[in-house]
C-alpha positions in Angstrom: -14.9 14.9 7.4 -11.8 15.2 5.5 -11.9 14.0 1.6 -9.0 11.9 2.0 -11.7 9.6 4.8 -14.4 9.9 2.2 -13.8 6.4 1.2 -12.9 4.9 4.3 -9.1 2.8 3.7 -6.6 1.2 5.8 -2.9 0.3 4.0 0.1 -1.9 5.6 3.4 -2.7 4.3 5.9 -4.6 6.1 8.9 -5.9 5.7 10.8 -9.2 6.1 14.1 -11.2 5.2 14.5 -10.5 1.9 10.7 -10.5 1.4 8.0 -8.0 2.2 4.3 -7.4 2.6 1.8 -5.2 1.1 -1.6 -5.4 2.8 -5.1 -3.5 2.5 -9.0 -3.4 3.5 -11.3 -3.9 0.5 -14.3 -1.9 1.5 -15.4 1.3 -0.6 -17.8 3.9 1.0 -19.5 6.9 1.2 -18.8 8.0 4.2 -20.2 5.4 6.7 -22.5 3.9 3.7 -20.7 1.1 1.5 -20.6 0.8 -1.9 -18.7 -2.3 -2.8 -16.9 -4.9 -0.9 -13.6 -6.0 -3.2 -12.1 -2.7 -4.1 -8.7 -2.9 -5.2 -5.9 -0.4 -3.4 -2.8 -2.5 -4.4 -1.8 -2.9 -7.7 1.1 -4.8 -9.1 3.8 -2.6 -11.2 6.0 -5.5 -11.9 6.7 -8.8 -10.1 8.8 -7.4 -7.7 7.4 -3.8 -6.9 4.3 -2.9 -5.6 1.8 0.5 -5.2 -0.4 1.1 -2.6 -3.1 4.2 -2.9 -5.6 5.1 0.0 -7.2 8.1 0.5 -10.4 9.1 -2.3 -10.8 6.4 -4.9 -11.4 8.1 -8.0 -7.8 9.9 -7.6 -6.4 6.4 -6.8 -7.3 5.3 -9.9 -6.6 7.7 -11.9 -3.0 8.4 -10.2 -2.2 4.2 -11.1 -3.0 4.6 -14.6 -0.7 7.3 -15.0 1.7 5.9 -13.1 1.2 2.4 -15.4 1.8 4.6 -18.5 5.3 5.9 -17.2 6.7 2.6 -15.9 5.6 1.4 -19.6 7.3 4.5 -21.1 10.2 3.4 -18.7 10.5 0.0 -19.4 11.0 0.6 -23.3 13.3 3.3 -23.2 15.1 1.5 -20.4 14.4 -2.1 -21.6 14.5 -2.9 -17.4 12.1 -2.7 -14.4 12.1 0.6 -12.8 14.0 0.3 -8.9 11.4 0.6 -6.6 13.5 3.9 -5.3 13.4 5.2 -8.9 10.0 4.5 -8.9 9.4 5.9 -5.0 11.0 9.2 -6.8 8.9 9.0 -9.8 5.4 9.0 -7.8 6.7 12.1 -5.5 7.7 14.1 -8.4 3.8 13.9 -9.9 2.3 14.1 -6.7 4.5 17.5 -6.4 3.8 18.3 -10.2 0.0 19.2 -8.8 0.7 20.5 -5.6 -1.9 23.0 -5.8 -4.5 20.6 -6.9 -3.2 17.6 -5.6 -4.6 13.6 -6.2 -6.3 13.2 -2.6 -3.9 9.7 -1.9 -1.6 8.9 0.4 0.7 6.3 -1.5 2.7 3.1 0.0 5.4 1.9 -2.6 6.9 -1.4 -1.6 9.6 -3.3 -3.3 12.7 -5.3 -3.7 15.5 -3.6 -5.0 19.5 -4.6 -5.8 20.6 -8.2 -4.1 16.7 -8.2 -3.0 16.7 -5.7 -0.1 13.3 -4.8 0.6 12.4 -1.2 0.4 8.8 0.5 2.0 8.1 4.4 1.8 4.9 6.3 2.0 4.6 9.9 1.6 1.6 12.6 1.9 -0.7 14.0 -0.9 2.3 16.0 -2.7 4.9 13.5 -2.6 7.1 14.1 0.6 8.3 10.4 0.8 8.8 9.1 4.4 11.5 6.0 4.4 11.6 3.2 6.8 12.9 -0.1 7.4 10.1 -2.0 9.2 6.7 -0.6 8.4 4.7 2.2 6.7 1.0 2.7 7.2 -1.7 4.6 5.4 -5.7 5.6 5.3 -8.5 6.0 7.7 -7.0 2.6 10.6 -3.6 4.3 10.2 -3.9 5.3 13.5 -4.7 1.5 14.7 -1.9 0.0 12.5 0.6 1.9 14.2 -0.1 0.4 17.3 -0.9 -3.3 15.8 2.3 -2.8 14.2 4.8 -2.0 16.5 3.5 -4.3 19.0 3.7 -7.3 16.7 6.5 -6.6 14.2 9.9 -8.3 14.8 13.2 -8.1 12.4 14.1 -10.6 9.6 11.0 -12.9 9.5 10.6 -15.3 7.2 7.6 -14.8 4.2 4.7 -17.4 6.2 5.2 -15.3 9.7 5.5 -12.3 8.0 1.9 -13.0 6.4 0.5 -14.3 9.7 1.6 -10.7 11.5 0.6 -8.1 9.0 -2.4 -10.0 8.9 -3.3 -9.7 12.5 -2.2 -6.3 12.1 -4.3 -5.5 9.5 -8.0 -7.6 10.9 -6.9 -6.2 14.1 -6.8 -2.4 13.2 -9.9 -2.1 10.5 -12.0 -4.1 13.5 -11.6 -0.6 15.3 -12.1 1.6 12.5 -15.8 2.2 10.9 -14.3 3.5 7.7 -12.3 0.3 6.5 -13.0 -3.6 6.6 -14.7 -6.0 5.1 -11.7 -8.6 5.0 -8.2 -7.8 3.3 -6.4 -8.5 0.4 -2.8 -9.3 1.3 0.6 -10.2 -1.0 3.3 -11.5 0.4 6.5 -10.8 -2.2 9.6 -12.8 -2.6 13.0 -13.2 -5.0 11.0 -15.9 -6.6 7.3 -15.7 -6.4 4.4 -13.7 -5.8 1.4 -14.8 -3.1 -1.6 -13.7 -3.2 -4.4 -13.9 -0.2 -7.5 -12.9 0.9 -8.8 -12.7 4.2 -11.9 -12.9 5.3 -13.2 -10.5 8.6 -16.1 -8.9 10.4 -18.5 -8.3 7.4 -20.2 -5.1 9.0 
């Protein structure tokens, strides 16, 4: 088994008219043993810019705290929010920095950059970033996700369908992996607010 399944995860981001989506499992294992049933994989950098880290837990952790110190370090020698493209830069250039110990994470960035044009990227374990304009998908279901996604996506939807889509997506796609599940944990992003949801799905 590869270290980056250890934990089992399953990460979505998608994107919509002037909105996006950042979605993910909350189940942490042991291999095929879980530990705990709300672990976080998202994690808010500012209102409008979002990271999420699958692959082995610890290093997620660890890799978001760093990463919270340098948008800090940012925002008060900048006194602004980073772009998420700055920021997309910033997370490729550490991942790189350890190339020959790397964090064992596979990282989605999604945000909403100048006249609130979403941007997704992903990118491997040493930070080659991988740009797109519809979706990116990461973990253990990415496999699943790819095919939830590009059967269900469609261009400039609005932020409610966009949350009913990546959400099917998402319950779809961790129903058929044994690594990820135990509901999601889903936000929907816009210019002006921030939604939060959890969903519930097949508790085994």
């Amino acid at each position: 088994m590869s270290i980056f399944e250890y934990n089992g995860s399953a990460l979505v981001a998608m994107v919509g008219k002037n909105c996006f989506a950042i979605a993910s499992d909350r189940r942490l294992g042991v291999q095929l043993q879980t530990i705990a049933t709300d672990f976080q994989r998202i994690f808010k950098i500012h209102d409008k810019l979002f990271l999420g880290l699958s692959g082995l837990g610890s290093d997620a952790q660890t890799l978001h705290q760093r990463l919270v110190f340098r948008h800090k370090l940012y925002q008060l020698r900048e006194e602004r929010d980073m772009k998420p493209e700055t920021f997309a830069s910033l997370v490729s250039a550490m991942l790189y920095e350890k190339r020959f110990g790397p964090y064992f994470v596979q990282p989605v960035i999604a945000g909403l950059g100048e006249d609130d044009k979403p941007f997704i990227c992903t990118m491997d374990s040493i930070g080659a970033k991988e740009l797109a304009k519809d979706f990116v998908v990461a973990g253990t279901a990415s496999e699943s996700l790819y095919g939830a996604c590009e059967s269900m996506f469609k261009p400039d939807m609005d932020h409610e369908e966009l949350f009913e889509t990546i959400s099917q997506a998402l319950v779809s796609s961790i129903d058929r992996d044994c690594l990820s599940g135990w509901g999601g944990h889903v936000y929907i992003v816009t210019p002006t607010e921030v939604t939060e949801r959890i969903l519930k799905g097949r508790m085994d």
